[in-house]
C-alpha positions as CSV (number, residue, x, y, z in Angstrom):
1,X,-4.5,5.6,6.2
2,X,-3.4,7.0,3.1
3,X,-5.7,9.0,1.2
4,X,-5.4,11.7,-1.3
5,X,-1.4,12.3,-1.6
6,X,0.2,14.9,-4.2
7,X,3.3,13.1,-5.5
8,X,5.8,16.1,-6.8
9,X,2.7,18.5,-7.9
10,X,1.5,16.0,-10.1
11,X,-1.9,13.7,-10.1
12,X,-2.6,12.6,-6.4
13,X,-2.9,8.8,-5.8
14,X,-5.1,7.7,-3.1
15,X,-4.6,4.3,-1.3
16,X,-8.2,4.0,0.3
17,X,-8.6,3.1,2.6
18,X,-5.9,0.4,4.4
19,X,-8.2,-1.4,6.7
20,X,-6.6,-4.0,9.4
21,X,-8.3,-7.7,9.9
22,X,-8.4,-10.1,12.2
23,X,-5.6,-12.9,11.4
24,X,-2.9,-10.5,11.6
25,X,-3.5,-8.9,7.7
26,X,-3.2,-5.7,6.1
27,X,-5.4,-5.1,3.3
28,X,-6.7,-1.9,1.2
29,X,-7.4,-0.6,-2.4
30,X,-5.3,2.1,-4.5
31,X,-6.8,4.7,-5.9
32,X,-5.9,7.4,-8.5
33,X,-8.0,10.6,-9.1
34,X,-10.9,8.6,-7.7
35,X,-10.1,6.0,-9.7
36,X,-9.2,2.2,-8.8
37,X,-5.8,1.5,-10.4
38,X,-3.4,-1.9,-10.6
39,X,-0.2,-1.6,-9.3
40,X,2.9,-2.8,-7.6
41,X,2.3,-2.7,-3.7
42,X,5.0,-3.9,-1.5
43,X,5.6,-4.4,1.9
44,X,8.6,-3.8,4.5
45,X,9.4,-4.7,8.0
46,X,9.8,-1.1,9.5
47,X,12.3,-2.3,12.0
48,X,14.8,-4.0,9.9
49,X,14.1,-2.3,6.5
50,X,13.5,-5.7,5.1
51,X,11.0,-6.1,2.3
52,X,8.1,-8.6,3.6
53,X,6.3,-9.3,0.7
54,X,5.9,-7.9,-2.7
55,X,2.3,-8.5,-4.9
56,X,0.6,-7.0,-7.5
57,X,-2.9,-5.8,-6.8
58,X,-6.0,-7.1,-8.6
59,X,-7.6,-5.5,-11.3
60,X,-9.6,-3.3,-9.2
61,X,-6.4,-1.9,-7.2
62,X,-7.3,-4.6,-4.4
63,X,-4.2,-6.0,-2.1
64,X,-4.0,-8.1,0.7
65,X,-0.5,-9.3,3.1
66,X,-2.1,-12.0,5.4
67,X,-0.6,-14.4,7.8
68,X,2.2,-11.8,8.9
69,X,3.7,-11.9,12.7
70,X,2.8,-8.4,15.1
71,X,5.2,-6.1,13.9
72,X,5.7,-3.0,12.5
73,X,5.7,-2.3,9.0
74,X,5.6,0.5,5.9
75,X,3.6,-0.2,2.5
76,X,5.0,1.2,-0.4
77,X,2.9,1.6,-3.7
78,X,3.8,2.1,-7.5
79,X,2.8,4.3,-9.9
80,X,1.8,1.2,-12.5
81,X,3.3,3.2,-15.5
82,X,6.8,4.8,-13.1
83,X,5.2,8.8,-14.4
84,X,5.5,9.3,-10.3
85,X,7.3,8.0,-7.0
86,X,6.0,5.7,-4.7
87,X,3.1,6.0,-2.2
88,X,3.8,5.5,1.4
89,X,2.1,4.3,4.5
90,X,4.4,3.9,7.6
91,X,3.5,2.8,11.0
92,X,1.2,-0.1,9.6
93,X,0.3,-2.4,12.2
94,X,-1.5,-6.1,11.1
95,X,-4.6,-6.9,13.4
């Protein structure tokens, strides 16, 4: 779970919290400075490097990858206006 995470000293972004559903999904809400924030949020097959999927979140910093095969995989997300790096989760496994 990604919470809380200083990117380079600067404003942390939270992704809070990724929370794992039935129907093989991966879902969960980015946050910055307790904030709920839009952004780019993609996702990568952690085996072969291969990005999975790629969405925007919804207004309220809401995402969702559903329908995805057991595997392992890494979210990234984006700073919405590129003032930091990414955010990463690795390890994620869908339930």
């Amino acid at each position: 779970m990604l919470t809380n995470i200083e990117l380079f000293s600067m404003q942390p972004i939270d992704v809070n919290p990724v929370v794992y559903q039935k129907g093989l999904s991966i879902k969960g809400q980015i946050k910055e400075g307790g904030n709920n924030i839009p952004c780019r949020v993609r996702l990568f097959n952690k085996l072969t490097g291969r990005i999975v999927r790629d969405i925007t979140t919804d207004q309220h910093g809401n995402y969702e990858f559903d329908h995805l095969l057991h595997s392992i995989f890494f979210v990234v997300a984006h700073h919405p206006s590129s003032k930091f790096n990414a955010v990463i989760q690795d390890n994620v496994v869908p339930k």
